[in-house]
VMD Tcl script that draws the C-alpha trace (Angstrom):
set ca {
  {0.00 0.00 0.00}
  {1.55 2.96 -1.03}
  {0.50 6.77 0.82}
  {-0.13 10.11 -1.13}
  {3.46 12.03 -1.08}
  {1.52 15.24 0.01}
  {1.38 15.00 3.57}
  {-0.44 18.32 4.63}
  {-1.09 21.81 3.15}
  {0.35 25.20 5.92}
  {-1.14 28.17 5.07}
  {1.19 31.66 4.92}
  {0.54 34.16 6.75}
  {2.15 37.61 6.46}
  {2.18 39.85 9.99}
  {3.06 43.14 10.98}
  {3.95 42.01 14.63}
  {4.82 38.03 15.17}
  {4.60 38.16 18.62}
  {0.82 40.03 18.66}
  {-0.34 37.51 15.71}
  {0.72 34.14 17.56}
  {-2.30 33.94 20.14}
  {-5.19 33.95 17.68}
  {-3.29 31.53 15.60}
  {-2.94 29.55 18.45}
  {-6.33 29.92 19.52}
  {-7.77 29.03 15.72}
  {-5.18 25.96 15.13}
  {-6.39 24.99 19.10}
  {-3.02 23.84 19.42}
  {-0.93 25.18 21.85}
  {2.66 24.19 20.34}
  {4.36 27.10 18.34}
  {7.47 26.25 16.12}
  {9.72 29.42 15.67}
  {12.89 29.60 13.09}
  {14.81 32.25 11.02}
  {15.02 31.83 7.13}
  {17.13 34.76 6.15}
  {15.57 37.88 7.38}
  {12.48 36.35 7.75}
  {11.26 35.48 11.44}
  {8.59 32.39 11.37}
  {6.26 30.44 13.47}
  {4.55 27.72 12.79}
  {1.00 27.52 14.37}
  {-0.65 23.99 13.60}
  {-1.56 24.83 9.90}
  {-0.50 28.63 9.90}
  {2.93 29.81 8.83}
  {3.32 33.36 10.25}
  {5.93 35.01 8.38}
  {6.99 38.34 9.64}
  {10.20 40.81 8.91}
  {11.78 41.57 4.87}
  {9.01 39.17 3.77}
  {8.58 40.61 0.56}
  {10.29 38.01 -1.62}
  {8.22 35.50 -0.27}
  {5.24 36.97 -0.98}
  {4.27 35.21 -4.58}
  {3.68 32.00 -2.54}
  {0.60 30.61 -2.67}
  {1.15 27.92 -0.42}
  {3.30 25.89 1.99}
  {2.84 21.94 0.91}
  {4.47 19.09 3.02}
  {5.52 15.88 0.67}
  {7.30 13.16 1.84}
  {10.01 13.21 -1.08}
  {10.73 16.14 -2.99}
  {11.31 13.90 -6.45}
  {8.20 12.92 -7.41}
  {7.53 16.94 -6.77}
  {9.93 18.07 -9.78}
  {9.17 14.79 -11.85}
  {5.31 16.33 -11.67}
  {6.35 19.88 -12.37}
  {8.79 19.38 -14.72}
  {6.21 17.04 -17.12}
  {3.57 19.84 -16.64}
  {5.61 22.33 -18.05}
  {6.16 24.28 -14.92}
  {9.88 24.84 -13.72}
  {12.01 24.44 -10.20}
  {12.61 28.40 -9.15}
  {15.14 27.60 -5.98}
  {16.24 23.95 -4.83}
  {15.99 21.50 -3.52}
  {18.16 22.78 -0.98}
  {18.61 22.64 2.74}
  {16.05 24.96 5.40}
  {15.41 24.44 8.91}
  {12.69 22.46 8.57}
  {13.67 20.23 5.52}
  {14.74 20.48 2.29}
  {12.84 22.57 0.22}
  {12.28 24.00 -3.30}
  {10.25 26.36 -4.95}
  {8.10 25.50 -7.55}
  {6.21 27.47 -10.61}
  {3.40 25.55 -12.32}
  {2.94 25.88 -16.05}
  {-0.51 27.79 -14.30}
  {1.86 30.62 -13.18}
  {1.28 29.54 -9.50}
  {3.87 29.37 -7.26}
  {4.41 26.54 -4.36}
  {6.98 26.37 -1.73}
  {7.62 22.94 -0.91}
  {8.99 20.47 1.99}
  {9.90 17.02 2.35}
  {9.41 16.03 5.78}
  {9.72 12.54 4.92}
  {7.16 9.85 5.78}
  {5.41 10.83 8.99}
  {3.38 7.38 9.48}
  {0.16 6.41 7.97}
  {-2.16 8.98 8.24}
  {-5.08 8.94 10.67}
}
mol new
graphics top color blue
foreach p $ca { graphics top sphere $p radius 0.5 }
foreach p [lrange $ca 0 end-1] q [lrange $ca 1 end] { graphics top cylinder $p $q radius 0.2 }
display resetview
C-alpha cells in the first residue's frame, strides 16, 4: 500500500507584529505548540496549519502555499512534465529540504519534504 506524497497543506501568513499575531493563531489551530525559526531575514512560526511570516518578507510573498511531501522527487518529476519549472532547490532549510516551484498555471508553491510521517489517521 503505497501513501499520497503530500502529507499536509500550511497556510502563509504575512504579519506586521509576530509576537501580537501568535495567540489567535494559536487559539484558531487549538493547538498550543508554536514552532519558531529564522530563514534569512524572515522570522517564522509555525501555528498547527498557519505559517506566520513576519520581517523583509517581501520576496516570499508570490507564494501561494506551503505543501508538506514526503520526497521532494516525485515533486519536480510532476512539475517538470507539466511544463512548470524548479525556481530555488531542492536545498537545505530548517525544517527540511525545500524547493520552490512554478506551475505551467503561473502559481507558485513552496515545498517540503518532511519525509514519511506514518500512515495517516
Amino acid at each position: 500500500m503505497s501513501f499520497p506524497n503530500i502529507t499536509g497543506v500550511v497556510a502563509r501568513v504575512f504579519v506586521e507584529d509576530l509576537e501580537a499575531a501568535i495567540p489567535l493563531y494559536r487559539q484558531l489551530a487549538q493547538d498550543t505548540e508554536v514552532t519558531r525559526f529564522a530563514f534569512r531575514d524572515v522570522e517564522l512560526a509555525r501555528v498547527g496549519p498557519f505559517l506566520l511570516l513576519s520581517g523583509a518578507t517581501e520576496a516570499y510573498r508570490d507564494r501561494v502555499a506551503t505543501v508538506l511531501v514526503r520526497e521532494l522527487g516525485p515533486v519536480v518529476s510532476a512539475v517538470e512534465a507539466a511544463g512548470g519549472h524548479v525556481l530555488d532547490g531542492p536545498a537545505p532549510a530548517p525544517n527540511g529540504a525545500r524547493l520552490i516551484a512554478r506551475h505551467p498555471d503561473g502559481s507558485v508553491f513552496e515545498y517540503i519534504e518532511v519525509g514519511d510521517p506514518g500512515p495517516a489517521a
